[in-house]
C-alpha positions as CSV (number, residue, x, y, z in Angstrom):
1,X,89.4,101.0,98.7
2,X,91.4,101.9,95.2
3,X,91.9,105.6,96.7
4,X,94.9,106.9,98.1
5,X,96.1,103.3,98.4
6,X,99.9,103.1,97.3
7,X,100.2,102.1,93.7
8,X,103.1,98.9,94.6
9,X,103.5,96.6,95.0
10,X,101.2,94.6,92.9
11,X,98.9,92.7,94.7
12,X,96.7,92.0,92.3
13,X,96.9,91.6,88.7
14,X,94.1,91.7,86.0
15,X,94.2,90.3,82.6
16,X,91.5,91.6,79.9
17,X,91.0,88.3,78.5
18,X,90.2,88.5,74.9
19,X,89.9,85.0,72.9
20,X,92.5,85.2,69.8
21,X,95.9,84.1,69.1
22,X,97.3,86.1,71.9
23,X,95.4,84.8,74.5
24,X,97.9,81.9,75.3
25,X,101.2,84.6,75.5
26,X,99.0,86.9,78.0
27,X,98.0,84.3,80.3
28,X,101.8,83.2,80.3
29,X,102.7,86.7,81.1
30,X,100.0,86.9,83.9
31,X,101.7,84.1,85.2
32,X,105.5,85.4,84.9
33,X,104.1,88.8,86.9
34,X,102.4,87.4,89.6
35,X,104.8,85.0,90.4
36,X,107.3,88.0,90.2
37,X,104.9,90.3,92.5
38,X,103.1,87.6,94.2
39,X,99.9,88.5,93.2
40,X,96.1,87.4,93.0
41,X,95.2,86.7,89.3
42,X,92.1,88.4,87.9
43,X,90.8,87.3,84.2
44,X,88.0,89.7,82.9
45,X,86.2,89.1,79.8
46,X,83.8,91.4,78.4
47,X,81.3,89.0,76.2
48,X,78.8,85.8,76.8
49,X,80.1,83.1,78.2
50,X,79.8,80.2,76.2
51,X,80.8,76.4,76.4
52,X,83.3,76.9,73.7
53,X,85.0,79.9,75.6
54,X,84.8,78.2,78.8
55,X,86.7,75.5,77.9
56,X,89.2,77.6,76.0
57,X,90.4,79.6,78.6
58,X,89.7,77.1,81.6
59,X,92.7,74.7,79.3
60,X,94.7,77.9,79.3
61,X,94.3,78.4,82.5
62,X,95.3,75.3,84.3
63,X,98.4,74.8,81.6
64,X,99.4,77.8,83.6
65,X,98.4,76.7,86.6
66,X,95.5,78.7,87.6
67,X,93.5,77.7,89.6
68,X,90.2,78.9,92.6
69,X,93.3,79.6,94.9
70,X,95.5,82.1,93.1
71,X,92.4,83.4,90.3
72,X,89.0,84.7,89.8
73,X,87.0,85.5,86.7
74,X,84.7,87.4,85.3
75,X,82.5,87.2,82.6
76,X,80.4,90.7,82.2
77,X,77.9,91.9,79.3
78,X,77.6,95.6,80.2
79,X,79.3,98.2,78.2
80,X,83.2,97.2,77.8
81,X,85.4,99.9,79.6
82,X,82.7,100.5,82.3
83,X,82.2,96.4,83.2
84,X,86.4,96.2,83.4
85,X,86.5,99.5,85.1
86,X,84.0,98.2,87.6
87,X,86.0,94.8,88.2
88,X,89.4,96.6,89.0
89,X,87.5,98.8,91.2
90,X,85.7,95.6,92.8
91,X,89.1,93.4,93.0
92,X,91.2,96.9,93.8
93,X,93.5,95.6,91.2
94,X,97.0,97.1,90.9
95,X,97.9,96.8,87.5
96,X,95.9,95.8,84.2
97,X,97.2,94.3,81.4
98,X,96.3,95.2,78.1
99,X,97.5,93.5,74.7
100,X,98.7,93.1,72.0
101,X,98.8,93.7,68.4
102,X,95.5,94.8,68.1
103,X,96.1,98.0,70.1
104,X,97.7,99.8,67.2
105,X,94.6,100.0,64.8
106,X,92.5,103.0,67.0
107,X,90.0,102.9,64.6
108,X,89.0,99.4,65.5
109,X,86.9,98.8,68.5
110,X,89.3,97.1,70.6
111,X,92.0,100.1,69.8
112,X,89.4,102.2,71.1
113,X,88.8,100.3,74.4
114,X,92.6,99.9,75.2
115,X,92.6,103.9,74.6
116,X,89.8,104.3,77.2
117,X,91.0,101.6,79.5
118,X,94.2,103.4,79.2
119,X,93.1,107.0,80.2
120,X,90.4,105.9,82.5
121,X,91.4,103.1,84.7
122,X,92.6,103.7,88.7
123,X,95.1,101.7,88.3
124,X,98.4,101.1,86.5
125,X,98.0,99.4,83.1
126,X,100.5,97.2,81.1
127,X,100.3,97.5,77.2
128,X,101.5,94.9,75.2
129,X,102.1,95.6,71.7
130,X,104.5,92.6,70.3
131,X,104.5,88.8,71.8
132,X,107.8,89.6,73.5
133,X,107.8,89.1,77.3
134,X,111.5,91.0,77.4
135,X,111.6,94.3,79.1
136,X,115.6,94.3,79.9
137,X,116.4,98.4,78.3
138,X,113.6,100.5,79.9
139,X,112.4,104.1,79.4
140,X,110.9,106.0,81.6
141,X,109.7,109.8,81.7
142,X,109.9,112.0,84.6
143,X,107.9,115.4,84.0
144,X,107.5,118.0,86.2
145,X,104.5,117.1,88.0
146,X,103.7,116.5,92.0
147,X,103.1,113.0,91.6
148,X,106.3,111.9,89.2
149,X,108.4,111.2,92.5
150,X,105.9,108.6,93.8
151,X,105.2,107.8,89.7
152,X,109.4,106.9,89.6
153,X,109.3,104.9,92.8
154,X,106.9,102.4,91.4
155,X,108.5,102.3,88.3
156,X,111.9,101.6,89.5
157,X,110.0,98.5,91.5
158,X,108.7,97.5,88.1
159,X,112.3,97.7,87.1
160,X,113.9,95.5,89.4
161,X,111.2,92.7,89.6
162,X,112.0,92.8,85.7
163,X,115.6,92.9,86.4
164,X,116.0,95.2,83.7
165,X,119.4,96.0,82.6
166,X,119.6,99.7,81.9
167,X,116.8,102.4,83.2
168,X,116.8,105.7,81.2
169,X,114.9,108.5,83.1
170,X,114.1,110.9,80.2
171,X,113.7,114.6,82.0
172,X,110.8,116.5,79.9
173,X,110.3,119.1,82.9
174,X,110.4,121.6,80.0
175,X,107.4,120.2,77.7
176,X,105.3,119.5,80.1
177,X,103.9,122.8,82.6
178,X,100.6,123.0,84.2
179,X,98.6,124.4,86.6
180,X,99.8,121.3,88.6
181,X,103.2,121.0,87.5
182,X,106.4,121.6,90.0
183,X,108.5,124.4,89.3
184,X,111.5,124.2,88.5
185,X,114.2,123.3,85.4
186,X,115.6,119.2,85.7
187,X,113.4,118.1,88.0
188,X,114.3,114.7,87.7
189,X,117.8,115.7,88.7
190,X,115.8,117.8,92.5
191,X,114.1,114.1,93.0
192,X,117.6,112.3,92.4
193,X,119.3,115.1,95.1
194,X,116.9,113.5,97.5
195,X,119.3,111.3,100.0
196,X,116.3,108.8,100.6
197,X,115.4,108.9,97.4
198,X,118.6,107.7,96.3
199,X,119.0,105.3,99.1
200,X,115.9,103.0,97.7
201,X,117.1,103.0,94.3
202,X,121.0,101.3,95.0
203,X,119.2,99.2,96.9
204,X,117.5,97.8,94.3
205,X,120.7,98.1,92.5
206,X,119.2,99.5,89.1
207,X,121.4,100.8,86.7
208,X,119.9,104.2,86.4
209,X,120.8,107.0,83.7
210,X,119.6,110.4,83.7
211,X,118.7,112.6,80.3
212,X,117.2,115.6,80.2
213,X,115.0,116.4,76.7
214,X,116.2,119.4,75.0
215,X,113.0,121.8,73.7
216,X,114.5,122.2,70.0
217,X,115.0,118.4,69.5
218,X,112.5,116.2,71.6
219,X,108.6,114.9,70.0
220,X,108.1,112.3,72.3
221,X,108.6,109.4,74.6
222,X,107.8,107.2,71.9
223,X,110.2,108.6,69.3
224,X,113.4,108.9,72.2
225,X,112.3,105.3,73.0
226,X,112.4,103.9,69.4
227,X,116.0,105.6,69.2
228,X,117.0,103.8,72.2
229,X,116.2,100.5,71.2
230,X,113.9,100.4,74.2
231,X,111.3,97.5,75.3
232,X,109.2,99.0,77.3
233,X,108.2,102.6,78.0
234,X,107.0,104.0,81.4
235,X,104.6,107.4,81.8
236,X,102.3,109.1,84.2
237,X,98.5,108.7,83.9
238,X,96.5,111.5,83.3
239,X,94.7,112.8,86.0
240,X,91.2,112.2,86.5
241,X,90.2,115.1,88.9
242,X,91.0,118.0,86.3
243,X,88.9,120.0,84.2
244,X,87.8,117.9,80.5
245,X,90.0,121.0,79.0
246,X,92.9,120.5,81.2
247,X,93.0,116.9,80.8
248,X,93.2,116.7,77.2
249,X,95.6,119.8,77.2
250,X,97.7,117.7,79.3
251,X,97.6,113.8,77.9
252,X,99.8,112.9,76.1
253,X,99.3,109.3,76.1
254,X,96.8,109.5,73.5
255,X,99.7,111.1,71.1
256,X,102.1,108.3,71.8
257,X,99.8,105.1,72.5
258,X,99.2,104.7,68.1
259,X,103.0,104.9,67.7
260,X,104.5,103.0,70.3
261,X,107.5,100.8,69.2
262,X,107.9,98.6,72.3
263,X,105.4,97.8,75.8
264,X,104.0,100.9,77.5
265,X,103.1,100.9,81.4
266,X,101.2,103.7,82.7
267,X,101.0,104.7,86.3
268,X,98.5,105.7,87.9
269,X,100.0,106.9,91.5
270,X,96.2,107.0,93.3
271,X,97.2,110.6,95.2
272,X,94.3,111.4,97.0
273,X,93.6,114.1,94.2
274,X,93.1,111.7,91.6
């Protein structure tokens, strides 16, 4: 059961396979993450399976050592996003990984399908835009919302299996209010006064800096990320149980995701009102 169940640690680990030049960087990347989370490996690939394909991605595969044991795949001809959808669902994957280059061009078919994989999916989901596996300088964006505690939690986890070298928290309390939003100016800063909260992160031992967006100056996560040389970018998903209105009102993901100049990761917390 996907619901409610705590979005880390990363049990299990999907990979939408797609058969290009990338395909060989993925996998490897698969393979760095689940060794660092000590997950179950899931390939998904949404097309015919062929001889030709087969054998491509089996050789990929075992040069990574995959294997029955620690992988399963699937090969599925329904509609794209629904047939991956279904699979996370099915495996209760933790985090999906998306990639790479081709993400960018949104009017292309695969663009569109990272989009929708990105706003739909139950689970966290890893964007690769550029064949670099580092992710030492990370950004991460703390609105003022009722999930962003739990959000930052899994995040910081993220952080320290990466051993990342600096963590910027970017406080956008101020650009982001809803119906479901926390009151309250530098919320970031009322999570932080948390003694518990600050317990788990020095033991993880994260070097952890807070900003807080000012309203004249700050566009976006993308644009504060690019300034700070960042490699990856971490945000809140949008939340499935609102209103079609209040959803798009409230998404910024879409804004950011044909822009992005480094990795994004997306969590998806799995509050019971999601």
């Amino acid at each position: 059961m996907i619901k409610g169940k705590p979005s880390h640690p990363f049990n299990t680990i999907a990979l939408a396979v797609a058969f290009n030049d990338d395909l060989d960087f993925l996998v490897s990347e698969l393979k760095r993450h689940c060794e660092n989370h000590g997950s179950l490996a899931v390939f998904i690939h949404h097309g015919k399976k062929t001889g030709e394909k087969f054998i491509a991605l089996s050789t990929t595969l075992t040069k990574y050592g995959f294997h029955d044991g620690n992988s399963r795949i699937y090969w599925e001809h329904a509609s794209p996003a629904s047939s991956i959808l279904q699979i996370c669902k099915h495996e209760v994957v933790d985090l999906l990984i998306l990639g790479l280059s081709q993400n960018k061009n949104f009017a292309q078919p695969f663009g569109k399908l990272t989009q929708e994989l990105a706003n739909k999916a139950k689970c966290s989901v890893l964007i690769y835009t550029t064949p670099s596996r580092s992710m030492k300088r990370i950004v991460i964006e703390a609105d003022n919302h009722r999930k962003t505690e739990h959000a930052l939690m899994t995040a910081f986890y993220f952080s320290e299996r990466e051993k990342a070298e600096e963590v910027l928290v970017l406080d956008v309390a101020e650009q982001f209010v809803s119906g479901e939003s926390v009151h309250g100016d530098n919320f970031s800063q009322e999570i932080f006064s948390d003694s518990k909260f600050n317990q788990s992160i020095e033991r993880m031992a994260l070097n952890v800096k807070i900003e807080t967006a000012s309203t004249e100056n700050f566009e976006d996560i993308a644009e504060y990320a690019k300034k700070k040389n960042a490699e990856l970018i971490i945000v809140n998903s949008v939340d499935h149980h609102l209103q079609i209105f209040d959803r798009i009102s409230q998404n910024h993901i879409d804004v950011i995701l044909p822009k992005l100049p480094c990795h994004l990761l997306i969590i998806h917390s799995r509050l019971i009102e999601e």
